[in-house]
N, C-alpha and C positions, 0 to 999 in steps of 0.2 A: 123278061126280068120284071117281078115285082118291086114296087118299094118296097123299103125296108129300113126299119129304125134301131139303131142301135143305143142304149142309152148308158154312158159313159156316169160312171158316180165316182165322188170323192175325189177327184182331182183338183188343181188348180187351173183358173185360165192358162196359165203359162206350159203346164203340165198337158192341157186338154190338147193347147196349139200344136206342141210336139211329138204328140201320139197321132191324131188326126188331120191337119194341115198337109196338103199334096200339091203340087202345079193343077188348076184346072178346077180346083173343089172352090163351092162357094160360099162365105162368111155370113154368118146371122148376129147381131148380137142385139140387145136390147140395154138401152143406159137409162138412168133417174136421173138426167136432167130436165128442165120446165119445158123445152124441146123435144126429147124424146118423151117425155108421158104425154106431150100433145098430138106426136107424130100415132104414137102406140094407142091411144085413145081415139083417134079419127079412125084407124080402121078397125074399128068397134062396127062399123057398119058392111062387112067382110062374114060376121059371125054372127048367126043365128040366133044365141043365145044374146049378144052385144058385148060380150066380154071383149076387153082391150086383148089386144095383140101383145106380145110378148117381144117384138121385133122392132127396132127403129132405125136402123142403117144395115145395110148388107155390102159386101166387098169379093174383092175373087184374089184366089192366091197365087202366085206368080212362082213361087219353090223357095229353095235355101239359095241364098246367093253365096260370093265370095265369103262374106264377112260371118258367114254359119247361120244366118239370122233371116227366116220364115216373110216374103217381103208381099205384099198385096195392092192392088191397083184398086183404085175408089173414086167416089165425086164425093169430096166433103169441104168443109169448114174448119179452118184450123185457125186459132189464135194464139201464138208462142213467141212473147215478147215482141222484139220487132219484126217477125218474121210472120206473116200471114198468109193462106194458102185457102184461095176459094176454085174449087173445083175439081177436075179429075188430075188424081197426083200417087203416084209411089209414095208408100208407107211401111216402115217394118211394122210384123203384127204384134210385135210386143207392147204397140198402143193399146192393142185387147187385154190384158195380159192383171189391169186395174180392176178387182173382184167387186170391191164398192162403188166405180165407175159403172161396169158392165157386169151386171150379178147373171144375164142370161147369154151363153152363147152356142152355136150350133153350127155344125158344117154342113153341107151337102154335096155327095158326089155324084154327078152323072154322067160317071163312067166317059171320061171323053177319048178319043183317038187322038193318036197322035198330031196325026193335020186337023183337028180341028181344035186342039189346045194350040196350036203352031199359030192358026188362025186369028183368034179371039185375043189371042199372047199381042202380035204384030200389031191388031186394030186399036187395042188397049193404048200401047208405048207411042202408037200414032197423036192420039186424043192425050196422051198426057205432054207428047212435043210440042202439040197446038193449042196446050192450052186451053181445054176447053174447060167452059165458070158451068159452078155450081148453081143451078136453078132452081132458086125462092121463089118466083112465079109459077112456074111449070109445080112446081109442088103445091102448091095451092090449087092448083087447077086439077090436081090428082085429088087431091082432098073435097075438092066440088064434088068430082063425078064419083067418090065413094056415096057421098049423097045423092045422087041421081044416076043410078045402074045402069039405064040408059045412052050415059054416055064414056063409059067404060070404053066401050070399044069403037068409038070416034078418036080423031085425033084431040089431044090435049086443049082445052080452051084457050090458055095462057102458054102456051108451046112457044120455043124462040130458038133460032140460028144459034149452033155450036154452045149450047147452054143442055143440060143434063144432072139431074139427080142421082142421088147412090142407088137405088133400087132399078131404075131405068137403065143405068149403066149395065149391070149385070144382063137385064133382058134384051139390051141391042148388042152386046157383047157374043154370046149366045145366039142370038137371032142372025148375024153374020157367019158364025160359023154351022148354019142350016138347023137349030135346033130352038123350037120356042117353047120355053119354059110355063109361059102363058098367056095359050089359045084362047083367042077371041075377046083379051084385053090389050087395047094401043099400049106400044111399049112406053113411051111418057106418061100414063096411066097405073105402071105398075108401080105395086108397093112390096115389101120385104113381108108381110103378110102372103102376100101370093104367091111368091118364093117359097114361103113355107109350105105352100098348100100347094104348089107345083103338080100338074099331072104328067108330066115325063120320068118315068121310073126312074126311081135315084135310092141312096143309101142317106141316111139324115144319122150323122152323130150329133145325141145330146147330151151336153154336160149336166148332170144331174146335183146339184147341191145337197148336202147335209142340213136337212129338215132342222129349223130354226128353234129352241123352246119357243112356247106358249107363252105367253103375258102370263097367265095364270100360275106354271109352272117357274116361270122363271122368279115373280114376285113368292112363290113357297120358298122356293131355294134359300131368297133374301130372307123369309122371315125365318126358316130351321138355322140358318147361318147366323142370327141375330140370337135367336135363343141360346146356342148353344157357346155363345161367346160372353153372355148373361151369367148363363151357368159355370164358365170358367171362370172368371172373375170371382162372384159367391163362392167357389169352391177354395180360392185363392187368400181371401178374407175371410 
């Protein structure tokens, strides 16, 4: 099996979710906040050319539950009133679902079997039992060795007990159920960048957006729209 990219256009997130989301496939998405363009801009050092990454959390989907609603396991950051959530936790994905929140999102399937979705499913619901926190150290420390290649594929500098990132979640998730998504970087090392660039054959849906006007184009439109509302008027009088 080759990779292979499918690229999904004109839909909505919420539309993309429910066409392509499956138990087992994995989440990509990319957000504009001062967080994410920092996340998506460190691994600028991933690519050749230095262009930022398009990715800045990644997630794995869990299926439809009872309540009909697409549900995904993560390690994130949640601030919602009085209720706060640091670490790996259940979430419905209609958190994705915000197009000005998350303008980029992606799936990836790599085909799993049965027991080894059974797998990765059990080790997931374990870690979200026990609680384990979201790691701002250990992410800084992945963001080091983006700077120094070298130590990629050592253990994490700032690495710590039952503490875990979104992107590393998905590669030790994976990495228990016998499949590494990516060889010869330490999995607390991994980013949602190297998820995209995965060398384990997989299918990647990408939601494709409706090509934005131009500044230029858009400022004619304003000024034929201004003229021709000019011209009614004069015509009127």
């Amino acid at each position: 099996m080759e990779s292979t990219t499918i690229v999904v256009p004109g839909l909505t997130n919420r539309e993309f979710l429910e066409q392509c989301a499956l138990a087992g496939r994995v989440g990509l998405c990319g957000g504009g906040t001062r967080v994410d363009l920092a996340i998506r801009r460190a691994q600028r050092h991933l690519d050749e050319a230095k262009r930022w990454s398009d990715w800045s959390h990644a997630f794995l989907f869990e299926g439809i539950r009872a309540d009909g609603q697409h549900w995904i396991i993560e390690s994130d950051l949640q601030f919602s009133r009085k209720n706060i959530q640091l670490g790996v936790q259940e979430n419905r994905a209609e958190k994705c679902c915000d197009e000005k929140m998350f303008p980029t999102l992606a799936i990836l399937d790599f085909g799993l079997a049965n027991g080894q979705l059974t797998a990765w499913l059990k080790a997931g619901l374990e870690m979200v039992a026990s609680r384990e926190r979201y790691s701002l150290s250990e992410l800084v420390g992945t963001l080091i060795a983006l700077r120094r290649p070298e130590l990629r594929a050592r253990e994490n500098l700032l690495a710590r007990k039952r503490s875990v990132f979104c992107s590393a979640l998905v590669q030790r998730l994976f990495h228990g159920a016998d499949i590494d998504l990516v060889p010869g970087v330490s999995g607390k090392n991994t980013t949602s960048e190297d998820l995209w660039r995965a060398s384990v054959p997989h299918i990647t849906y990408l939601l494709q957006r409706e090509a934005r006007p131009r500044l230029h184009t858009r400022l004619h439109r304003r000024m034929v729209s201004g003229i021709q509302k000019v011209k009614s008027h004069s015509h009127t009088t």
